[in-house]
C-alpha positions as CSV (number, residue, x, y, z in Angstrom):
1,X,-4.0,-24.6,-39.8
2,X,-3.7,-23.3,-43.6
3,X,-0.6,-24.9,-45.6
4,X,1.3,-22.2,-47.9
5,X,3.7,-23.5,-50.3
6,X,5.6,-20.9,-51.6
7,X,7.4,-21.0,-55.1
8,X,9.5,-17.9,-56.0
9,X,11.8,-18.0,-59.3
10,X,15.0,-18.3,-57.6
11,X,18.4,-15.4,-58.3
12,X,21.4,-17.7,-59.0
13,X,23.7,-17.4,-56.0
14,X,22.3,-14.6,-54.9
15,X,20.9,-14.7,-51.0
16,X,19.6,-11.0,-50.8
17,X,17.5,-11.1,-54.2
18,X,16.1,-14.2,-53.2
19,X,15.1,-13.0,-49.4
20,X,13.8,-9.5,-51.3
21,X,11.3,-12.0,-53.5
22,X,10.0,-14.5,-50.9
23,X,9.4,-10.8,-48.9
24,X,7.7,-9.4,-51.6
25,X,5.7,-12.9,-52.0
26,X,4.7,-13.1,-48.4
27,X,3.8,-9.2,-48.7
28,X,1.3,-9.6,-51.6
29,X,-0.2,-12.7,-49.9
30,X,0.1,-12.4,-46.3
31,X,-0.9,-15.9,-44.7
32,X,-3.0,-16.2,-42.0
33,X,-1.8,-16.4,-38.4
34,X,-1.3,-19.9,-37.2
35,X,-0.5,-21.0,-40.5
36,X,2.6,-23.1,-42.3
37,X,4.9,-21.3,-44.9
38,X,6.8,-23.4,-46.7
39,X,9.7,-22.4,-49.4
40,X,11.4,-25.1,-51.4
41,X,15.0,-26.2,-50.2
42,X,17.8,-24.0,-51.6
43,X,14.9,-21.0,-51.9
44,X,17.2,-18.6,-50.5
45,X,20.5,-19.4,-52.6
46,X,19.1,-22.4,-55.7
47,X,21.4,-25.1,-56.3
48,X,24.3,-24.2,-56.8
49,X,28.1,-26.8,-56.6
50,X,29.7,-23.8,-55.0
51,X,29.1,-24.7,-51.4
52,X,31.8,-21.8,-50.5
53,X,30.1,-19.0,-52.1
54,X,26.5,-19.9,-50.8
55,X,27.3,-21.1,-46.8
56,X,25.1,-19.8,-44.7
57,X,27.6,-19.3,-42.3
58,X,26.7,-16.0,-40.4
59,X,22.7,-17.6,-40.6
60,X,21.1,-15.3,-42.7
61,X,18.3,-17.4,-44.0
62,X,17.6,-18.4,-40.5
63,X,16.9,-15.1,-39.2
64,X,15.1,-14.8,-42.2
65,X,12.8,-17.2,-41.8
66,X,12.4,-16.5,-38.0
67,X,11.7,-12.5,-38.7
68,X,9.0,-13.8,-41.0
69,X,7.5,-16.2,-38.6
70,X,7.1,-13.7,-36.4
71,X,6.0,-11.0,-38.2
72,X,3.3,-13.1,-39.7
73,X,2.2,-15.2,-36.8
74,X,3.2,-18.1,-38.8
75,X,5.3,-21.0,-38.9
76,X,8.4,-21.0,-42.0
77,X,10.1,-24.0,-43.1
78,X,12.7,-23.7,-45.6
């Protein structure tokens, strides 16, 4: 199993931007099946003290991460 740690400057606040770059990331660099992605906490929103407007609550990022898993043979953690 190949480790990918994946670092993506992060859109304040802003869920879609941030999904669009880690796609574009894993589109330039495809891992290889069976390996680990792995994006640094808060990659999908970056720390931010305004838990209302960056709840996940409709699970976005999870879905995220799962469509990528799959369509990469991989494994996400994020």
């Amino acid at each position: 199993m190949r480790i990918h740690i994946a670092q993506t400057d992060i859109a304040w606040e802003d869920r879609a931007a941030n999904l669009a770059r880690a796609d574009e990331l894993l589109r330039l660099s495809p891992p290889e099946p069976g390996s680990l992605v792995a994006f640094p906490e808060m990659f999908d929103t970056g720390f931010s003290r305004d838990a209302a407007r960056t709840a996940d609550h409709a699970g976005e990022s999870r879905r995220w991460l799962r469509d990528a898993a799959l369509n990469h043979a991989a494994y996400t953690l994020g």
